[in-house]
N, C-alpha and C positions, 0 to 999 in steps of 0.2 A: 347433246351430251358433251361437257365440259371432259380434257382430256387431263387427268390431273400428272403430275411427276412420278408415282408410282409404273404408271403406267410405262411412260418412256424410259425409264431403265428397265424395266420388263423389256421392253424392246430391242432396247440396245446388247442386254445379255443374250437375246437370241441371235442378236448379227455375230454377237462373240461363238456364240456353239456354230451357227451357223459356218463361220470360218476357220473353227477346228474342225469339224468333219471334213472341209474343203483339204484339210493339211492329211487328215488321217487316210482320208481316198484318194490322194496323190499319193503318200507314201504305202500305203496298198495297193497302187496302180502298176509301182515300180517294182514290186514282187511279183504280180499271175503274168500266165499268159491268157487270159479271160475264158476261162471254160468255166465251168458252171461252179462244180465243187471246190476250184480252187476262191473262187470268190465269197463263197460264201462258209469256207472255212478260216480266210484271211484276216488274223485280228487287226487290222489296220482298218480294213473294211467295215466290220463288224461297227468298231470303235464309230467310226466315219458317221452310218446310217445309226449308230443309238446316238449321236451328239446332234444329229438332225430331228431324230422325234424326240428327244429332250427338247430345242429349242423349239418345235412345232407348239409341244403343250407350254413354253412360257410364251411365249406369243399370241397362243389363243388366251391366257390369262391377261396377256397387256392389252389387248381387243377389249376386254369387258371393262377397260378403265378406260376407256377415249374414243376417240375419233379415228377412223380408217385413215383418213386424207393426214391429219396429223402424225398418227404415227409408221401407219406403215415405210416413210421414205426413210426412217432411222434404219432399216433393214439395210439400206445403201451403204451403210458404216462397215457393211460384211467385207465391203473390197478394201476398206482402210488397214480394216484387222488383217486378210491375207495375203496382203503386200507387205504387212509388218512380220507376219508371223513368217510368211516366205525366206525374208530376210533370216530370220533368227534359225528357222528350223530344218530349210534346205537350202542354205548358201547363196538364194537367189542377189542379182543386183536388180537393183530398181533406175530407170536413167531419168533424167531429168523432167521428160514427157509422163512419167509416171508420178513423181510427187507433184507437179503437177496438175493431174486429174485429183490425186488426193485431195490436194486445195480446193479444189473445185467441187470436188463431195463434199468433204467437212463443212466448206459456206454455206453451200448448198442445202444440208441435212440444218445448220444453223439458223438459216434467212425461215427455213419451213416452222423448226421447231419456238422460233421469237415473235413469226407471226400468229398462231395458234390464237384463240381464244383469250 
């Protein structure tokens, strides 16, 4: 099965949801103190696990356009997005050793996505 462009940005939108739930369950994390009812009444939480079975169903849709081995590594772009979003949305710093690894995803996710079919 040829993996066509449809597909990978199907994929790549789920590393995007994927890394907003990451942001929404950090910033839910920062409010409970983990008992049951507080979690599962935390909109942060909440948000967090629907931005993950959001991305689950576009992912199983970018599956039926391609190849595993092709697309699944674009999911790798989750950690581009929540080093970025870290930045923006919890003050985080990134050091050197981090953009970095960036580099090293983004070619990474690039060298896989050029060699493809």
């Amino acid at each position: 099965m040829a993996t066509n462009f449809k597909g990978i940005i199907l994929v790549v939108i789920c590393s995007v949801l994927a890394a907003v739930a990451q942001i929404f369950l950090k910033l839910g994390a920062n409010e409970i103190n983990f008992n049951f009812v507080e979690i599962v009444t935390n909109s942060y939480v909440l948000l967090g696990m629907l931005s993950y079975f959001v991305g689950m169903l576009v992912l199983m849709l970018a599956l039926k356009r391609g190849n595993l081995n092709v697309l699944y590594p674009f999911v790798a772009l989750s950690y581009v997005w929540v080093s970025l979003m870290a930045i923006y949305f919890l003050n985080e710093k990134l050091t050197l050793m981090h953009w970095s690894g960036i580099l090293f995803i983004v070619a990474g996710v690039s060298f896989i996505g050029a060699g493809s079919e």
